[in-house]
Backbone as a printed PyTorch tensor [residue, N CA C, xyz], in Angstrom:
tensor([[[ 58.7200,  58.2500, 129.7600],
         [ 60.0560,  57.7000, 129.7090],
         [ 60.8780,  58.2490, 130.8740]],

        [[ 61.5720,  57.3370, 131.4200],
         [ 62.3810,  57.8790, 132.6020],
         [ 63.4560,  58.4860, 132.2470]],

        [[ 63.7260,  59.9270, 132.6120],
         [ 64.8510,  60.3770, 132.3700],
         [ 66.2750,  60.5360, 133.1940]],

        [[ 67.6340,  60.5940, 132.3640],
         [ 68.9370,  60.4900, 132.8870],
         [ 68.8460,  60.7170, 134.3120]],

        [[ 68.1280,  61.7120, 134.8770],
         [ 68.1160,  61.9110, 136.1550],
         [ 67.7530,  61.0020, 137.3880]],

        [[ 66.4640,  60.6930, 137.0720],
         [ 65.9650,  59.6000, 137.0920],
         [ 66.7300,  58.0260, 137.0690]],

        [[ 67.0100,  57.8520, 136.6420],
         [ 67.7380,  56.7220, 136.5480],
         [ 69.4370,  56.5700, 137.1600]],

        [[ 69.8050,  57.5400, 137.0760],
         [ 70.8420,  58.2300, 137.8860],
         [ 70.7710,  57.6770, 139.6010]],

        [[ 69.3800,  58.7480, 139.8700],
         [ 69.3970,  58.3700, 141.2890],
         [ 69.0700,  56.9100, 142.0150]],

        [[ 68.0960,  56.0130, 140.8050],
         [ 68.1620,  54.6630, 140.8470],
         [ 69.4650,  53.8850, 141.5460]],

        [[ 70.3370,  54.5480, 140.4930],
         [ 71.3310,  53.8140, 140.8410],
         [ 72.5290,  53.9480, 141.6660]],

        [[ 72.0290,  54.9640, 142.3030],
         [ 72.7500,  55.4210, 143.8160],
         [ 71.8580,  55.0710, 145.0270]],

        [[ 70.3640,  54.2430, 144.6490],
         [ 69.4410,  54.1610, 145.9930],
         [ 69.8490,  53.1370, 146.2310]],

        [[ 69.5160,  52.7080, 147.6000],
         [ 68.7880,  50.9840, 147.7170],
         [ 67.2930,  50.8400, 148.1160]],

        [[ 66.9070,  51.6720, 148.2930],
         [ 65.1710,  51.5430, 147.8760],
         [ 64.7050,  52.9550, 147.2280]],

        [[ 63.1580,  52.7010, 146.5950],
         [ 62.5500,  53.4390, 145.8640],
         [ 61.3120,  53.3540, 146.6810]],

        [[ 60.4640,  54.7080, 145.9240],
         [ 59.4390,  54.5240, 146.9700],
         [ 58.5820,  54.8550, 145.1380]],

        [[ 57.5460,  53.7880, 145.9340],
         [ 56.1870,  53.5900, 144.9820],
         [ 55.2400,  54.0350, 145.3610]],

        [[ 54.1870,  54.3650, 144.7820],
         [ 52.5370,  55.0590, 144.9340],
         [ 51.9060,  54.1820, 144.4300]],

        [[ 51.1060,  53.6610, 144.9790],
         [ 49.7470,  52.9230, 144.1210],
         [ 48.6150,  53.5040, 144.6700]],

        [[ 47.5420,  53.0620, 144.0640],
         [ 46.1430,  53.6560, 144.2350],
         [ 45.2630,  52.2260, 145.6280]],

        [[ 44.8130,  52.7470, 146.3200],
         [ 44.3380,  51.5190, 147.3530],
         [ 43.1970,  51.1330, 146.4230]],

        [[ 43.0100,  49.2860, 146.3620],
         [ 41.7050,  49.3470, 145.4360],
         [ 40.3970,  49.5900, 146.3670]],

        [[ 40.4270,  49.5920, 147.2950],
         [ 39.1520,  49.8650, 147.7880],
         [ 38.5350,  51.5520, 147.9320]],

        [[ 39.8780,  51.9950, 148.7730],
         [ 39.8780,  53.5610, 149.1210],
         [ 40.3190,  54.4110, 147.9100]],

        [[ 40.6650,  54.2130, 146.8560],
         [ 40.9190,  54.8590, 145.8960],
         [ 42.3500,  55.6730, 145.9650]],

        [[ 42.5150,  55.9520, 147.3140],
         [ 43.6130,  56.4510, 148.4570],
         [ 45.5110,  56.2720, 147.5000]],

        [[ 45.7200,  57.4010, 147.5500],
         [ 46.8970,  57.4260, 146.9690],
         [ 47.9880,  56.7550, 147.9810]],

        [[ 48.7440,  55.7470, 148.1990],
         [ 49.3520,  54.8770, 149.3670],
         [ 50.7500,  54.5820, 148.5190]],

        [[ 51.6360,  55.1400, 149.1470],
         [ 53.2290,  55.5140, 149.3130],
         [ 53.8530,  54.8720, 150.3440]],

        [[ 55.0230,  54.2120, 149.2620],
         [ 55.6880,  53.1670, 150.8850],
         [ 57.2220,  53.1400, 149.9620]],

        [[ 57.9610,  52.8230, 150.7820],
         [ 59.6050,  52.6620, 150.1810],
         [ 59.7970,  51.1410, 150.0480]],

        [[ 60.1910,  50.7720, 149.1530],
         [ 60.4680,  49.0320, 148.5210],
         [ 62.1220,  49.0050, 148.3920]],

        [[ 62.1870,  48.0570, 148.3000],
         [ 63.9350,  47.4330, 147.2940],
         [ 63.5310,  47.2420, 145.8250]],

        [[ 64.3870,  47.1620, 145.4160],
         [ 64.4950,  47.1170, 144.1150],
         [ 65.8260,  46.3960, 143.4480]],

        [[ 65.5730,  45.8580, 142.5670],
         [ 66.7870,  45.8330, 141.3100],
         [ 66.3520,  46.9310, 140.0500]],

        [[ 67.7760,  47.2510, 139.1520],
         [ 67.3800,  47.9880, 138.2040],
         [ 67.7590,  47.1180, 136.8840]],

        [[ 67.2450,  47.3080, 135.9930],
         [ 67.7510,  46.6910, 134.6490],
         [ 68.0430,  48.0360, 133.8200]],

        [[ 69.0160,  48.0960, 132.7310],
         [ 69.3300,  49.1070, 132.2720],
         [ 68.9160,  49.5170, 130.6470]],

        [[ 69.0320,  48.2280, 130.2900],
         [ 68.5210,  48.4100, 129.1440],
         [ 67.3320,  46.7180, 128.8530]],

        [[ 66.7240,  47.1220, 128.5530],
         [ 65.7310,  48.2350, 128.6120],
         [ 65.3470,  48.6450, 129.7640]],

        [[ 65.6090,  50.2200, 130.1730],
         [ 65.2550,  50.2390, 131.7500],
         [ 63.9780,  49.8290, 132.4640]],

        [[ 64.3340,  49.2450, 132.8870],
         [ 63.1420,  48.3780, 133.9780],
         [ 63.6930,  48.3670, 135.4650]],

        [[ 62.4260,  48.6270, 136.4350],
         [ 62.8140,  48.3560, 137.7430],
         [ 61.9540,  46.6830, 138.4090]],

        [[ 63.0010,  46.0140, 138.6350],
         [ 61.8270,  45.0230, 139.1410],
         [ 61.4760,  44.7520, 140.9340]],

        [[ 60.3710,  44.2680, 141.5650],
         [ 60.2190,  44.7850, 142.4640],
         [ 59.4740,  43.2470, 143.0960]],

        [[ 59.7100,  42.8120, 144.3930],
         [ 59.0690,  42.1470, 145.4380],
         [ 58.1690,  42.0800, 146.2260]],

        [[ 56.9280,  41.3750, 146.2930],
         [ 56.5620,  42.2180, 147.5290],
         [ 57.0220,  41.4240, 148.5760]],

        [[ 57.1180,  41.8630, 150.0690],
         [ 57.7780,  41.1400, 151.2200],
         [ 56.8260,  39.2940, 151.7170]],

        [[ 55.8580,  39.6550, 151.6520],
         [ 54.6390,  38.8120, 151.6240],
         [ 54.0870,  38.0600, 150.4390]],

        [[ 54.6700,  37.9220, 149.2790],
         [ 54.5300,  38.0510, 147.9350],
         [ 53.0310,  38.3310, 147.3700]],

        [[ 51.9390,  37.4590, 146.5940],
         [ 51.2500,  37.6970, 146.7740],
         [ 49.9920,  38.0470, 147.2260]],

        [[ 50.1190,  37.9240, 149.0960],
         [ 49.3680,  38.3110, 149.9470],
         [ 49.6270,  39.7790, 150.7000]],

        [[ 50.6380,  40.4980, 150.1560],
         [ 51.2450,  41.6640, 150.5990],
         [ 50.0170,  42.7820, 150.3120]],

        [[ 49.8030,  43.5340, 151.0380],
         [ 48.4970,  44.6150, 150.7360],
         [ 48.7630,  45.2620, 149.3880]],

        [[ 49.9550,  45.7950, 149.6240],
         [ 50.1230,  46.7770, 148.2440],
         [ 50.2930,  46.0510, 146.9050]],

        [[ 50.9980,  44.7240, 146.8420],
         [ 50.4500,  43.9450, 145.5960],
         [ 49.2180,  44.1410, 145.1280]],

        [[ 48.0280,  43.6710, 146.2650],
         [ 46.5520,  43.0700, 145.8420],
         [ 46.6630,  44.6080, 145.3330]],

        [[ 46.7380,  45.7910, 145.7850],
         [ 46.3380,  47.1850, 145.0650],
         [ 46.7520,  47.3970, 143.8510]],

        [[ 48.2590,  46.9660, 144.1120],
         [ 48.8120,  46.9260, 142.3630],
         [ 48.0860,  46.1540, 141.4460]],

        [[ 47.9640,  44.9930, 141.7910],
         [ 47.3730,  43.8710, 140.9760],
         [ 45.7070,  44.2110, 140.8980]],

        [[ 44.7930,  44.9750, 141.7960],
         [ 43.5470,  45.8960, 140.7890],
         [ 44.3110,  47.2390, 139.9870]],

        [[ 45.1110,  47.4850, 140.3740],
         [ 45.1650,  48.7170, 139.4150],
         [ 46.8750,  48.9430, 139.0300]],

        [[ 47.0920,  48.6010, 138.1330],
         [ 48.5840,  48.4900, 137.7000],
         [ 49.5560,  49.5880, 137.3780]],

        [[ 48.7920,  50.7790, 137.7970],
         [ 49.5630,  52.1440, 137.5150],
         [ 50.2450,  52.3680, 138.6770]],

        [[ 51.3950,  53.0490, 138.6540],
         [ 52.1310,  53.1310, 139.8690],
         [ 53.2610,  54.6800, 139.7980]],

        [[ 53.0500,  54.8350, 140.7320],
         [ 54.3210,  56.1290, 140.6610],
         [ 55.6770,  55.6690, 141.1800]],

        [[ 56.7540,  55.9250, 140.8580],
         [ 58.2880,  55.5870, 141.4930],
         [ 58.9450,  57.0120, 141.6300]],

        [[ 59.7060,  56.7720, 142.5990],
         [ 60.5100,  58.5110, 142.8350],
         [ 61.5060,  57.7620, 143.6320]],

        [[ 62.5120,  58.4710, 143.1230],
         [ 64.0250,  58.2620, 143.8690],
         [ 64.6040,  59.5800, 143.8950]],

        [[ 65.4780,  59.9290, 144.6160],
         [ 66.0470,  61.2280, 144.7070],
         [ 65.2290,  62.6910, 144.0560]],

        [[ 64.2840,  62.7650, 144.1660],
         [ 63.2930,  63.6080, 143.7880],
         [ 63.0350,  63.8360, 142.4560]],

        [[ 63.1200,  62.7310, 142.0780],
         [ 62.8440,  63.0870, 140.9050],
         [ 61.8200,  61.2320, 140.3880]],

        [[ 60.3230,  61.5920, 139.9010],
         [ 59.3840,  60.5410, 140.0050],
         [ 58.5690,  60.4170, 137.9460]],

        [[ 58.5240,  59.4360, 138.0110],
         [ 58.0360,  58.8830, 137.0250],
         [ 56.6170,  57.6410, 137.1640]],

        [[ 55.2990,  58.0780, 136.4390],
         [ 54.3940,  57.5190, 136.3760],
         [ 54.4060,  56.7870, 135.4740]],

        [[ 54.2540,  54.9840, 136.0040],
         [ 54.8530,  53.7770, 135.0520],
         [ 53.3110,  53.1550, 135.1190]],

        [[ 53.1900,  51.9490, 134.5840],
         [ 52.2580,  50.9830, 134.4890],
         [ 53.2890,  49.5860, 134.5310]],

        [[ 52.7020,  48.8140, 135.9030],
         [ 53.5740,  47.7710, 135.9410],
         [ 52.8930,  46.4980, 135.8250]],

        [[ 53.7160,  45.2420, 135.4350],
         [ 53.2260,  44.0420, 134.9930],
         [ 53.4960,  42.7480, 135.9800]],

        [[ 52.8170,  42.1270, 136.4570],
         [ 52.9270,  40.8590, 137.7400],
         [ 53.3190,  39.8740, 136.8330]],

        [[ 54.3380,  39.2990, 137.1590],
         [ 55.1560,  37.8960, 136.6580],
         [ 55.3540,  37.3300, 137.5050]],

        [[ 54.0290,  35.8220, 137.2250],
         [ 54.5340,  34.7760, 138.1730],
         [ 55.2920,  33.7370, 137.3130]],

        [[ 55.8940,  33.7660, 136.4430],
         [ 56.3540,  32.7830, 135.7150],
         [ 57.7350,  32.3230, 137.4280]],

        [[ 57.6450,  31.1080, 137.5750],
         [ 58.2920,  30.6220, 138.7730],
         [ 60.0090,  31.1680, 138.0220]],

        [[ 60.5220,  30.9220, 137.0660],
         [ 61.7900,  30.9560, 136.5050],
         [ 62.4040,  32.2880, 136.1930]],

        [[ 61.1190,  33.6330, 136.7210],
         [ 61.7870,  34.9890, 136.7320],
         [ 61.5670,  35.3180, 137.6470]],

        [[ 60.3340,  34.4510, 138.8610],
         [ 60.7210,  35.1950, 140.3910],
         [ 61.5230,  34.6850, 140.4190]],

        [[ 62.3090,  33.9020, 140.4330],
         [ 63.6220,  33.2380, 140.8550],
         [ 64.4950,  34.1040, 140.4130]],

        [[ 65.0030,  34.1280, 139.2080],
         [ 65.6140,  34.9880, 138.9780],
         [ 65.8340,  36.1180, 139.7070]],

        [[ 64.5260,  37.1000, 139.8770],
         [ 64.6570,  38.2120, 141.0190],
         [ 64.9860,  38.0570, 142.1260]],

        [[ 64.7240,  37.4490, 142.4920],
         [ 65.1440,  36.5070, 144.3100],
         [ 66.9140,  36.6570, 143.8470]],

        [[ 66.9250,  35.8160, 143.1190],
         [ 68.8730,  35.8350, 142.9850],
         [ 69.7180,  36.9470, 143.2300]],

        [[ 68.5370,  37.9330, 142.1310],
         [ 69.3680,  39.3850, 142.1570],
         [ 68.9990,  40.0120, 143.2640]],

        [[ 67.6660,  40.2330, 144.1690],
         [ 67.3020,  40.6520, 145.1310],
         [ 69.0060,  40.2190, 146.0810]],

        [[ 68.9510,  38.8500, 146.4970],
         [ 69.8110,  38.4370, 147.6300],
         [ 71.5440,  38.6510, 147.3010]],

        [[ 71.7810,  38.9000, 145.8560],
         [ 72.9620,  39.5080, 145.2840],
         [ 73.1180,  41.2410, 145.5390]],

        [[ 72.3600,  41.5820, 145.9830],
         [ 72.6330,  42.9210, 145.8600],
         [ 71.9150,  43.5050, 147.4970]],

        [[ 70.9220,  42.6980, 148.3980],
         [ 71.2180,  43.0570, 149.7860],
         [ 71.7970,  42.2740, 150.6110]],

        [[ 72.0040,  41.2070, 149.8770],
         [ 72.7720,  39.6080, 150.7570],
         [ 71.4680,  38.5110, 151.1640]],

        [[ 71.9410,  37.4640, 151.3470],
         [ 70.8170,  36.6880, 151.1390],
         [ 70.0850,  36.5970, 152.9310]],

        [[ 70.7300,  37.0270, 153.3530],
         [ 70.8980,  37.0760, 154.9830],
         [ 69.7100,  38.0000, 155.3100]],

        [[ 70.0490,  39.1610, 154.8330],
         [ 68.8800,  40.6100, 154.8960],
         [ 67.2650,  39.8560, 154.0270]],

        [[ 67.8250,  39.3490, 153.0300],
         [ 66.5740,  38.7700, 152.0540],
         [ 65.6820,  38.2700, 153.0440]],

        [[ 66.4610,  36.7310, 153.4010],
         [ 65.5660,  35.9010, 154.5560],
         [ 64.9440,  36.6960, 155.5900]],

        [[ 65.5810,  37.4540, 155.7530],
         [ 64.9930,  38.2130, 157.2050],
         [ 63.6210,  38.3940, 156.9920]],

        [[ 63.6070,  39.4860, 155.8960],
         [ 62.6110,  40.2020, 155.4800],
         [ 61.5780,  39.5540, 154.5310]],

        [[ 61.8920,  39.0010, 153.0040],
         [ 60.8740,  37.8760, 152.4910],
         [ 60.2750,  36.6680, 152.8690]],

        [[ 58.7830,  36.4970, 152.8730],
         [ 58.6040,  35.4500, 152.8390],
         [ 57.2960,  35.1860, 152.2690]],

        [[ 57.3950,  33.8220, 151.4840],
         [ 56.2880,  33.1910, 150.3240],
         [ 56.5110,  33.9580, 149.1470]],

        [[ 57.2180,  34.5040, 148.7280],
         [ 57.5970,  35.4970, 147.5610],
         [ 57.2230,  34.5850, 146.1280]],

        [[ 55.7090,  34.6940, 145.2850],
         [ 55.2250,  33.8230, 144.2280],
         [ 55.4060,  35.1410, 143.0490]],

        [[ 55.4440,  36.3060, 143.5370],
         [ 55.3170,  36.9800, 141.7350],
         [ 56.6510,  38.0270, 141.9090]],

        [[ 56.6850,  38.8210, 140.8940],
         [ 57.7720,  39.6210, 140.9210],
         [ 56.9280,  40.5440, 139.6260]],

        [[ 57.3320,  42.0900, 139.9590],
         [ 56.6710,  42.9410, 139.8240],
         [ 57.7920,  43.6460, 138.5550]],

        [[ 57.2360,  43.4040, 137.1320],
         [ 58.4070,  44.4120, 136.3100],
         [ 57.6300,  45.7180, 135.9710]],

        [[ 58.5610,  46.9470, 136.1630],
         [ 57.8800,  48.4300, 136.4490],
         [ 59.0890,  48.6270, 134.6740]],

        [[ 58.4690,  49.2590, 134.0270],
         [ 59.3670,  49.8540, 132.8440],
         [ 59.4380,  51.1230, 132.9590]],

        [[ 60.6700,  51.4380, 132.4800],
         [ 60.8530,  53.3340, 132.5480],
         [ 61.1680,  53.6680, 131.3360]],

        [[ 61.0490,  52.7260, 130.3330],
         [ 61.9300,  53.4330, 128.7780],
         [ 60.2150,  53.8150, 128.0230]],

        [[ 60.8410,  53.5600, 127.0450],
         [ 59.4470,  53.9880, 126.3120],
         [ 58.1600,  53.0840, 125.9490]],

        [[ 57.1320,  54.0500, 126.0460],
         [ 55.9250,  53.0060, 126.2200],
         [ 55.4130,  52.6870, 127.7930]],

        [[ 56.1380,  53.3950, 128.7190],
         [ 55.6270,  53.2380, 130.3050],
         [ 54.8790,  53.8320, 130.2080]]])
């Protein structure tokens, strides 16, 4: 479960940095993402830039465990790929609501899944 601290610094970042496991190399691989946060139930949901041709997806998507750390303080989640078209959208909305849709375009493109990471209980 993610604690006050934790979630705290969430919500003073604009990116988080994730760990996944490489599926080939087994290789512990750390990179900084954007994010939205949801609060209750805390959930972080997440993009990839490439959507699902992005390297670190295909890693997530063999192995769904993931680490998150924001302000030093990290929590080991298990996250879930949603391609339902009507909640990447959704994320896209909030993605371009909260860096502008300007920064979005820059940086996304083909964006098909959206990544929900949980921090309450049961992660």
């Amino acid at each position: 479960m993610a604690t006050e601290a934790l979630l705290e610094s969430l919500r003073k970042s604009r990116e988080v940095s994730i760990t996944v496991k490489g599926r080939s190399s087994g290789r512990d691989i750390s990179l900084p993402v954007w994010f939205v946060l949801d609060e209750q139930p805390p959930a972080l949901w997440l993009l990839p830039i490439r959507g699902s041709r992005s390297p670190w997806f295909r890693n997530l998507e063999a192995n769904p465990t993931l680490r998150v750390e924001a302000g030093g303080q990290s929590l080991d989640t298990r996250a879930t790929v949603r391609r339902e078209p009507g909640v990447v959208q959704d994320v896209i909305e909030r993605f371009k609501a909260r860096y502008t849709a300007h920064e979005f375009e820059r940086y996304y493109r083909d964006v098909d899944v959206a990544i929900e990471v949980p921090l309450g209980h049961g992660s």
